[in-house]
N, C-alpha and C positions, 0 to 999 in steps of 0.2 A: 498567463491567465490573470494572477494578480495585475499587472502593469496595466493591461485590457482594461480590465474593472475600475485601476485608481485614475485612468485618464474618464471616467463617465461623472466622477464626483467633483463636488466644487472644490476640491480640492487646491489651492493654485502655487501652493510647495513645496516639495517635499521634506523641510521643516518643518509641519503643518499635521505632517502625520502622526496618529495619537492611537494609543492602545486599545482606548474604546474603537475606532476605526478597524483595529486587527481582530477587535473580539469579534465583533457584528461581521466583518467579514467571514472570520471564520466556521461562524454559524450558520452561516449561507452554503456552507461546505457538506458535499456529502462526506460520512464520517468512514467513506473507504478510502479518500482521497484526501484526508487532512493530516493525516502523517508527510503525504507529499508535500501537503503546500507546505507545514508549520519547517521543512526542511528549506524549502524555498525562500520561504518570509527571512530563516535566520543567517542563507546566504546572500540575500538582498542586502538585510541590514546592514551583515558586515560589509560589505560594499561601498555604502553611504553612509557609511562610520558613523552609524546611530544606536550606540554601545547600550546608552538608555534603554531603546527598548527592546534592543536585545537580550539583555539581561531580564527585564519584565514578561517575555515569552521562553524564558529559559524553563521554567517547571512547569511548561502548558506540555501534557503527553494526552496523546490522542490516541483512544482505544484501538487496540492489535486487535485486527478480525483476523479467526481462525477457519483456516477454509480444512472442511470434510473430505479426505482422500476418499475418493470410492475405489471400493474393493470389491472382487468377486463375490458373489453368493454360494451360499455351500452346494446347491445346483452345478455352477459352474465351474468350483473346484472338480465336483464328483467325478463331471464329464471330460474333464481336464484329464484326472487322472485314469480314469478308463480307456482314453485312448493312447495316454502314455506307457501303459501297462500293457498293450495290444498291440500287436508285431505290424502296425500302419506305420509304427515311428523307429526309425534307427536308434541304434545304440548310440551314435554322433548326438542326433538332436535331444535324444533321453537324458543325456549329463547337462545338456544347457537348460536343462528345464528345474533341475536341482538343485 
């Protein structure tokens, strides 16, 4: 995606390339997806042994989003165990449920 993007800019070196360039693009990022790139950007760079500004996005961390597990409702438990407790279910399936 970066590559995509840096062949749209007048860019015509990649010598050329400047940290203001990585910040602006990075800002263009949605911030679920900037952990990805900032991982990409730092194996590009070492690639094209541009230690510089590798070293200049070394302390750039891009916020952890924490995803909500969803869990049963006490409704759901309730009915859960109602029929676990009620001779519908084996004694087999009863210990997998514990």
């Amino acid at each position: 995606m970066f590559l995509n993007d840096l062949s749209k800019t007048d860019l015509d070196h990649i010598d050329n390339l400047s940290i203001e360039f990585i910040y602006s693009y990075l800002s263009t990022i949605n911030i679920d997806s900037q952990r990805h790139t900032l991982c990409d950007f730092r194996s590009y760079l070492q690639f094209i042994n541009r230690i510089d500004l590798l070293q200049r996005i070394e302390g750039i961390c891009s916020p952890r989003t924490k995803k909500i597990i969803s869990v049963l409702s006490d409704d759901e438990n309730m009915r859960i165990q109602n029929v676990l407790n009620s001779d519908k279910v084996t004694i087999r399936d009863k210990q997998f449920s514990y």
